[in-house]
C-alpha positions in Angstrom: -24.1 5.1 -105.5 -26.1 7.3 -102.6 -26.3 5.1 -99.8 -29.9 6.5 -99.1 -32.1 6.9 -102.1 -30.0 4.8 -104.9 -29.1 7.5 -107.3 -26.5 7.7 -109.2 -24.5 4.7 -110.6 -27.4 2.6 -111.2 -27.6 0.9 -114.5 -31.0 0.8 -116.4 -31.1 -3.2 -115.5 -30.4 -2.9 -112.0 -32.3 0.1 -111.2 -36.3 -1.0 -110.6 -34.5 -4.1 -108.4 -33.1 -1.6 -106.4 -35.5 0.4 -106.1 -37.9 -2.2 -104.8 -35.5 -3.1 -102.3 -35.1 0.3 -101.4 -38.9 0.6 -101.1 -39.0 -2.6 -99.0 -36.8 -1.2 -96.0 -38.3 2.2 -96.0 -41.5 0.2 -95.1 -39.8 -2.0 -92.7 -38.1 1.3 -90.9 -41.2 3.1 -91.1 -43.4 -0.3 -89.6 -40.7 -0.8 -86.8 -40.5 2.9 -85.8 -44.3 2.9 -86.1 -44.7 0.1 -83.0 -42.1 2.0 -81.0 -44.1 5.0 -81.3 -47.1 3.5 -80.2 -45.6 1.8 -77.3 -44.4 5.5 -76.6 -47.8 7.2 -76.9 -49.4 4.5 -74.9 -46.8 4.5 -71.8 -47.2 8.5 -71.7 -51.0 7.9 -71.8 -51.2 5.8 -69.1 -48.9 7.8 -66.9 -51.2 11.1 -68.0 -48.2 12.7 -69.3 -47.8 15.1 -72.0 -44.7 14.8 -74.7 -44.2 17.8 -76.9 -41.8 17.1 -80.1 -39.9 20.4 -80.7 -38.7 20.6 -84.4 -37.0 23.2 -86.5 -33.8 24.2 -88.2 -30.9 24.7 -86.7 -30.7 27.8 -84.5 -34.2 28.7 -84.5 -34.1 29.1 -80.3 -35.4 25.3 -79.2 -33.0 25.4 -76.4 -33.4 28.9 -75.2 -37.1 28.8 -75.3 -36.7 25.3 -73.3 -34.6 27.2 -70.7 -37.0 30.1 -70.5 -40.1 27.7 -70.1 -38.5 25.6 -67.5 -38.2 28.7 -65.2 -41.5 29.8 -66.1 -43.1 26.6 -65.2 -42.3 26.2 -62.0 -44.8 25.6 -59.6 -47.4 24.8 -62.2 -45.9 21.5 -63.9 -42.7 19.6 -63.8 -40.4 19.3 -67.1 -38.0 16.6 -68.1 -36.3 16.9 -71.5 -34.8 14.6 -74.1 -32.3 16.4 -76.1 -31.5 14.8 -79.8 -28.2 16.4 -81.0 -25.8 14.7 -84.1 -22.7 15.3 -81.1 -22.0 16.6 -77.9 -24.5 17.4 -74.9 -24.3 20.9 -74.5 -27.7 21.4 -74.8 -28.5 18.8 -72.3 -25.7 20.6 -69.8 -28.1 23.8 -70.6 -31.2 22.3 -69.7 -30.0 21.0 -66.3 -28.5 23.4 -65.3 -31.9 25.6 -66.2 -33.5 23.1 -63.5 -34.7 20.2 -65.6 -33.9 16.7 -65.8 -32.1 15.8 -69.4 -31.6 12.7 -71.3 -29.1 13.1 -74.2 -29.3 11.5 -77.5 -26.4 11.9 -80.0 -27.3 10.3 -83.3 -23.8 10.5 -84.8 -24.6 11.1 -88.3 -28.4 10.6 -87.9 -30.5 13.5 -88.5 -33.3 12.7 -86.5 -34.7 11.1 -83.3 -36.8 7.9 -83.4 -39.2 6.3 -81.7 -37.0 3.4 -80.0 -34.7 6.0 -78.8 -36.9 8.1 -77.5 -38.7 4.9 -75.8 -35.4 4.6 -74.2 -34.8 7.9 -72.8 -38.6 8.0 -71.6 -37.6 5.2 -69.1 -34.7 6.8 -67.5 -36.9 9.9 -67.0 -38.8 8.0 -64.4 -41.8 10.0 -65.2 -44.8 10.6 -62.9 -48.3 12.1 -62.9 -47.4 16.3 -63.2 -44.9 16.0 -65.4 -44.3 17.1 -69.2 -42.0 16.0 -71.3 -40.1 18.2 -74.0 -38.3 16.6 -77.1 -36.0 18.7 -78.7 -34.8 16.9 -81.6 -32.3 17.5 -83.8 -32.3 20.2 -86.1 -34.0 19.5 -89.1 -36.7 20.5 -91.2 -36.9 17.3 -93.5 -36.5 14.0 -91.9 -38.1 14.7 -88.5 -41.3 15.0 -90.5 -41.7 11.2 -91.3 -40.4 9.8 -87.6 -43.3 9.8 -85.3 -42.1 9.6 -81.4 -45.1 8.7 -80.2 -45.5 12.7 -79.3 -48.8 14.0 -78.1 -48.2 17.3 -80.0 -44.9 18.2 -82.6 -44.3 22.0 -82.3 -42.5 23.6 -85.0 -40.4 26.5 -84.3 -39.9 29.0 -87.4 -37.6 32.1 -86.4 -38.1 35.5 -88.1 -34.3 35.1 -89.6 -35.3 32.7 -91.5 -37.1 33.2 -95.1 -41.2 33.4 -94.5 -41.1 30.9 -97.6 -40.2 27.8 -94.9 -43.6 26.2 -95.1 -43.4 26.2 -98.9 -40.1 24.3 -99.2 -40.3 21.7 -96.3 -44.8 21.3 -96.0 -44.6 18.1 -94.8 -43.4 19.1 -91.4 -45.6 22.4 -91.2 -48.7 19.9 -92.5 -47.6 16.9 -89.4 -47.2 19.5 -86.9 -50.1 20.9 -84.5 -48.3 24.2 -83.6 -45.9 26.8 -85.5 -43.9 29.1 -83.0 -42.4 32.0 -84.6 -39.6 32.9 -82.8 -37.2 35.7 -82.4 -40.0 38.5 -82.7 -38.3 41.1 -81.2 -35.7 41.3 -84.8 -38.5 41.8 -86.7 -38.4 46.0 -86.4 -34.7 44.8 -88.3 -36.0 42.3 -90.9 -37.6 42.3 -94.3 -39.8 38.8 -92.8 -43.4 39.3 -94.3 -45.0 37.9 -91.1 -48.7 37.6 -92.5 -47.0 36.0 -95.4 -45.3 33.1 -93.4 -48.7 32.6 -91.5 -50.3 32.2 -94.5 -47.9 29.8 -95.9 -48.0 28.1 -92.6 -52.1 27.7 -93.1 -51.9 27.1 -96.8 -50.1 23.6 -95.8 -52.5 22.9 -92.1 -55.4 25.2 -91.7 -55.8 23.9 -88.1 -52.5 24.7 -87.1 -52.4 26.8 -84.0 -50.0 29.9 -84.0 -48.2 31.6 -81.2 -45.8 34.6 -81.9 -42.8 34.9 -79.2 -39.5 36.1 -78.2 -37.5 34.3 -75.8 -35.6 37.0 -75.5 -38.0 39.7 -74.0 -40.9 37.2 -72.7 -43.5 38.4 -75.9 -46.2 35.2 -76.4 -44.7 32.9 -73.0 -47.8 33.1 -71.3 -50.0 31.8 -74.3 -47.3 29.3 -74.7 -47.4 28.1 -71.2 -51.1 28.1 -71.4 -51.0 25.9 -74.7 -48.9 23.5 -72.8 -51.3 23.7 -69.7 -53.9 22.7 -71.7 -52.7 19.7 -73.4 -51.3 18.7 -69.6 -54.7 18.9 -68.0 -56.1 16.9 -71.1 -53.7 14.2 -70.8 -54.2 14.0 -66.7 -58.2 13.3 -67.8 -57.2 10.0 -69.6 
């Protein structure tokens, strides 16, 4: 019998009991990780500092865009990352040695970050006014989309070698999310990716989601990227 949902091997007379109990610690999960998050959200807020939740499939370009915004943002703000990875902290190793402070978080078989976690990681960051937090968590287009971290904003990153049909087949994380990056534009002379298609996908599932086209690669869309980032900064300074 699956471990997670209850399916398969159930008989007829033990399956609603099941189910209930499955239902039950869903909602105590989902309550616990709920507090955490706010706990989160309110330390960040009275610090004035900014957390961007970076979500996506695997080998969309989360860590190379991290690494290419930590250069860019020096002298404007100050990053610190938590980096969510199932084993091993290469990614965390990249970060630093891009000039950033990194906490790592293996989840072993986990495929997601949570809120108590990240809670944890936040205090080792020793975060001050000026700073902004990036949380790359692990890749994953279905689970992320039900764990709130007690973000200010989830970003999710959609690369153009990937099928523009993504926002069909996983909504819930285009419809929780406040901006879609579409990466790796400079393949798309080499790719059949219907762009406007995508984008209209994308919208279909959150009209209000914001949009910003980049490469990594040759720099295309970092400065409205750093300038969505400034802007959520200076708002979160106000408070």
């Amino acid at each position: 019998m699956c471990g997670t949902c209850g399916c398969g091997g159930a008989s007829a007379e033990t399956a609603a009991p099941l189910r209930r109990r499955l239902v039950e610690m869903e909602h105590d999960v989902f309550e616990e990780n709920a507090g955490h998050a706010r706990r989160n959200r309110e330390r960040l807020a009275r610090l004035g500092v900014p957390a961007f939740n970076l979500v996506s499939s695997p080998g969309s370009g989360k860590t190379t865009l991290l690494e290419r915004t930590i250069a860019l943002l020096r002298g404007r703000l100050v990053p610190a990352v938590i980096e969510g990875d199932q084993q091993t902290a290469r990614d965390a190793e990249r970060i630093e040695a891009a000039g950033a402070r990194a906490v790592q978080i293996n989840t072993g078989k986990g495929c997601h970050l949570d809120a108590l976690r990240v809670g944890q990681a936040l205090g080792e960051l020793d975060l001050e006014r000026g700073q902004v937090v990036f949380i790359e968590n692990v890749g994953n287009l279905v689970c992320p989309a039900d764990f709130d971290l007690g973000e200010t904003s989830r970003v999710v990153l959609l690369s153009v070698t990937e099928g523009e049909d993504k926002p069909l087949k996983y909504p819930s994380i285009f419809a929780g999310s406040q901006l879609l990056l579409v990466t790796k534009i400079d393949l798309l002379p080499h790719l059949d990716f219907r762009l406007q298609d995508c984008l209209d996908h994308a919208r279909a599932q959150n009209p209000a989601l914001d949009v910003i086209l980049l490469s990594s690669r040759t720099g295309a869309g970092m400065e409205a990227w750093l300038a969505w980032i400034a802007a959520r900064a200076a708002a979160a300074a106000k408070v």
